[in-house]
Phi, psi and omega in degrees: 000125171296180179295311170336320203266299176269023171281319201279331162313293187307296185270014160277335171262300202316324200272352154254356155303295221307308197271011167285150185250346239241161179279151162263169173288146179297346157330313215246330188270344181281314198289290185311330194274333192297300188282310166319305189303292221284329216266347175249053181032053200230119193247038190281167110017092168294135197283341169346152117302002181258122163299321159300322170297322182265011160294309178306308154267028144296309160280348182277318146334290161304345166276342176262351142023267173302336204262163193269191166290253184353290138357306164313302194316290204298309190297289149032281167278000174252354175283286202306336204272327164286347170299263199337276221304338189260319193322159166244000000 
């Protein structure tokens, strides 16, 4: 897969979290926030009101660490498409 290819994968899963209504487990929303931050360089702070939320995605952060963008890009897209594909 080119880079081209899988940008245009990566933001086609964005659009499809973004237009689901229904909640996700937090598991999975910690992973998708984890794996978004790393695969669009965006290393800000979590934002939360909460402290405990943001320890948690603080930690989820550190665990996607090690992985490059793309490598993100690609887990990502391998998230939401077992999301879609499992839910009951």
């Amino acid at each position: 897969m080119t880079s081209e290819e899988l940008d245009i994968e990566f933001r086609d899963a964005v659009s499809r979290i973004n237009a689901h209504t229904e909640p996700f487990p937090a598991d999975v929303l910690l992973k998708l926030y984890a794996y978004y931050k790393k695969a669009t360089n965006d290393y800000g702070r979590p934002k939360s009101r909460e402290a405990l939320i943001n320890a948690f995605k603080t930690n989820a952060l550190f665990q996607a660490q090690d992985i490059t963008q793309d490598e993100a890009k690609r887990k990502y897209i391998e998230l939401v498409n077992n999301y879609f594909l499992y839910r009951k």
